[in-house]
N, C-alpha and C positions, 0 to 999 in steps of 0.2 A: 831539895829543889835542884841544887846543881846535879847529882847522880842523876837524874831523871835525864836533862836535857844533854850530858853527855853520852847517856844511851841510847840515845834516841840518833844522834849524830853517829854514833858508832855503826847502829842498825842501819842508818841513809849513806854510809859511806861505802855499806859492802855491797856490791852486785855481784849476781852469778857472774860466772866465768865465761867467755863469748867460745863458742865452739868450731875447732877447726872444719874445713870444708870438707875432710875426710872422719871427722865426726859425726857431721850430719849426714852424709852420703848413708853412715854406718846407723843411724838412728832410725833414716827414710828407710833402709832396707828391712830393717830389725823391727820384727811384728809387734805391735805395741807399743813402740818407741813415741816419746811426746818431744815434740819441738816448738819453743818459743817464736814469736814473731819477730822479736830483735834478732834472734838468734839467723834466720834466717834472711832477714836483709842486710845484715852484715853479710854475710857468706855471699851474696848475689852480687854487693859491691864490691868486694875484693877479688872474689874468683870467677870470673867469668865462663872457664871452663865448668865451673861447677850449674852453672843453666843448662849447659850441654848436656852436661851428664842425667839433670832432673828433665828434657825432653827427651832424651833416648829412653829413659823409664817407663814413660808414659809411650812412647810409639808402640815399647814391646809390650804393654799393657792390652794394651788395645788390638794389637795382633794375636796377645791369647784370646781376648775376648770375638775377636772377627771367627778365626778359626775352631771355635766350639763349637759342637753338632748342635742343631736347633731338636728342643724335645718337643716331641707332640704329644700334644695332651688330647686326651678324649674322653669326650662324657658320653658316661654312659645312656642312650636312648629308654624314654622309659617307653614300658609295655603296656602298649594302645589295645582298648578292648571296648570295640563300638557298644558293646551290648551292655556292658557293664557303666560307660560314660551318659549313654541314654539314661538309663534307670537310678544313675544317683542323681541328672538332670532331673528328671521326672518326681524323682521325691523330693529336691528343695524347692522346684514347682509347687507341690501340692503343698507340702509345708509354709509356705510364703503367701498364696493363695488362702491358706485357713487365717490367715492372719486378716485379710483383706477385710473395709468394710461390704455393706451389703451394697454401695455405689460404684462400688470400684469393681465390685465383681457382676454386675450388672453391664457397667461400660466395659469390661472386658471381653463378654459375651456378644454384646449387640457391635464390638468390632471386629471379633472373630467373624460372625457369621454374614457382614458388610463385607469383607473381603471378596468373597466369590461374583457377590453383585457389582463391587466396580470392577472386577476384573474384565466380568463381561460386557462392562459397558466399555469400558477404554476399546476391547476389542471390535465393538460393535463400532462406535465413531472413527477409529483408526482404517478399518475397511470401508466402510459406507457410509459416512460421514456423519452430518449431524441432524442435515435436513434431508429427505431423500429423492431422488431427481424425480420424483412423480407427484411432489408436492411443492412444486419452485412456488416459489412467492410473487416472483415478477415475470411475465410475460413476454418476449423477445420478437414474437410474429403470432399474428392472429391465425395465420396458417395452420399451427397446431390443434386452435379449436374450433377451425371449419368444418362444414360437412362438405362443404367443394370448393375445390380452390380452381382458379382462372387465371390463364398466359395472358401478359395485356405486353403488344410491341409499343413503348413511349413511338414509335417514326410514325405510326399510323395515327391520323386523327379520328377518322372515323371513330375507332374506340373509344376516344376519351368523351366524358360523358361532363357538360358545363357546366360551370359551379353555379350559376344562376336560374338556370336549366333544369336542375335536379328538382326529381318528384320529392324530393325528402323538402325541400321549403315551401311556402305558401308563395301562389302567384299572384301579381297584383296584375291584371289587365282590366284593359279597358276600348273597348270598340268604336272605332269613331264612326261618323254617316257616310257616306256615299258622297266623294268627292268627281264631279266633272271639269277636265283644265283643256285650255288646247295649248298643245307645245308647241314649240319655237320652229318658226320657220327656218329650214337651211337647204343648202345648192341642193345638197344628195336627197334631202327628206320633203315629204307633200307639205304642199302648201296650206291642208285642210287636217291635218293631222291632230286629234285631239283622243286623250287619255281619262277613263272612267276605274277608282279602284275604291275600294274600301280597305281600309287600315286595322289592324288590332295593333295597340302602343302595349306596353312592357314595363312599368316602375319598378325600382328600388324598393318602393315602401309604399304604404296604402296613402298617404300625403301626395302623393303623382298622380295618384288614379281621381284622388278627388278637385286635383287643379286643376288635370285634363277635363275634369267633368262641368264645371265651373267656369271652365273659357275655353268650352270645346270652340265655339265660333272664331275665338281668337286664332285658333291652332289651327283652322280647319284654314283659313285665311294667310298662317306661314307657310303652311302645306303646298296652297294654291300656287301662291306667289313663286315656290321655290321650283313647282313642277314646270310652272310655266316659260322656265329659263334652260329644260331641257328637251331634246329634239326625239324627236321618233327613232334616229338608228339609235343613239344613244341607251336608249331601254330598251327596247328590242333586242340589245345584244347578251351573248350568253349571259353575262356577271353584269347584264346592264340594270337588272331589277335588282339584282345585290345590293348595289354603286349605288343606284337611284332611295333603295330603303335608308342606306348608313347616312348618307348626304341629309334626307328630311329628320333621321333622328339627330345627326348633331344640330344642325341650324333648333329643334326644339329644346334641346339642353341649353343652348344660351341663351336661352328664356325663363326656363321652369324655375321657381324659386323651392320649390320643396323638395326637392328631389333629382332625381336622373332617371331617363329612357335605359333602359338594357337593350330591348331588341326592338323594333319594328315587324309585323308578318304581315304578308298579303292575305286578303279573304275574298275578297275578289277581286278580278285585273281586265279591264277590254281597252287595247290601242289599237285604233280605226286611223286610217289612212288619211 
């Protein structure tokens, strides 16, 4: 036991030898050369110069390696041969294809031969669209599918044709009797002046025509009353039988319960002196 642990001491007491800074310089230089890790941090903390020395090693390293010509390497291009790349194409085609089932090679077929049809359609839409301007959907002016179209000036009224008026609606009239009124004495007008007309009335709805009819006596009597508070120039003048019709149809609309007057016409008219 004791030999044992003497040798063992003997063995922990010996260390290599530490090596001078011009021994490792000589180690570093020397191809093959093995250097310890102690070996060199000793060297770094003693000799300072000797870091100098292992950075000027490596600058000059590195200048061999900056200054070596760059080799170009070139591969060789391999030799393209369209006829021969189709054809060995072409046979793992058919080879790959034998393998197919009979669904697959069915949908293979019916896409191949789909191609040319949407081609044409894409083409077809991309130019002329999808619906074609001879088949519009919606209509922008009835002008297009007149047989004659008509200048109308809105400043003129003549033109415009009255929305009560149009032969396109049903008319309600209704004819009253033969009204006789004397009108109102005045400086300018005779003193014997009296007016003879017959009326056609105008409703809204067939409900007018049958109130009119029902209390024609009634009307005929607002009629009287209202003619009788106007004078001989007064109607006689250009727009006086205008004036004089509008006047008796409104006074009758603030009566009528069913309805409204549109127009009044003369059917016949005699003012005596």
């Amino acid at each position: 036991m004791m030999d044992d642990s003497k040798d063992s001491t003997k063995d922990a007491g010996k260390r290599p030898p530490v090596k001078t800074s011009e021994q490792v310089i000589a180690d570093i230089s020397a191809e093959g050369a093995e250097l310890s890790l102690e070996d060199l941090d000793k060297v770094l903390e003693e000799d300072p110069e000797f870091q100098a020395q292992l950075n000027d090693i490596r600058k000059e390293k590195l200048n061999i390696l900056g200054d070596a010509d760059l080799i170009e390497i070139k591969f060789p291009t391999p030799d393209l041969n369209f006829k021969e790349t189709a054809k060995r194409v072409l046979t793992d085609f058919r080879v790959q294809f034998g393998r197919w089932s009979f669904f697959q090679k069915l949908s293979f077929v019916i896409l191949v031969l789909s191609l040319p049809a949407l081609g044409f359609y894409f083409t077809y839409v991309f130019k002329k669209g999808v619906i074609h301007p001879s088949n519009k959907i919606y209509v922008a002016s009835m002008e297009e599918w007149a047989d004659n179209t008509y200048q109308w000036d809105p400043q003129v009224k003549e033109e415009r044709e009255a929305f009560y008026g149009s032969l396109r609606i049903p008319l309600y009239i209704y004819s009253l009797k033969k009204m006789i009124v004397n009108l109102k004495t005045h400086e300018s007008s005779p003193s014997n002046a009296m007016i003879a007309l017959e009326i056609v009335a105008e409703g809204t709805t067939p409900e007018v025509v049958t109130e009119l009819k029902e209390k024609e006596s009634y009307y005929r009597d607002v009629f009287q009353q209202e003619l009788s508070q106007m004078s001989f120039d007064g109607i006689t003048e250009s727009d006086g039988k205008t004036r004089m019709l509008e006047r008796l149809r409104r006074v009758a609309n603030e009566t009528l319960e069913q309805g409204k007057l549109k127009k009044l016409y003369l059917k016949n008219i005699i003012v005596k002196k």
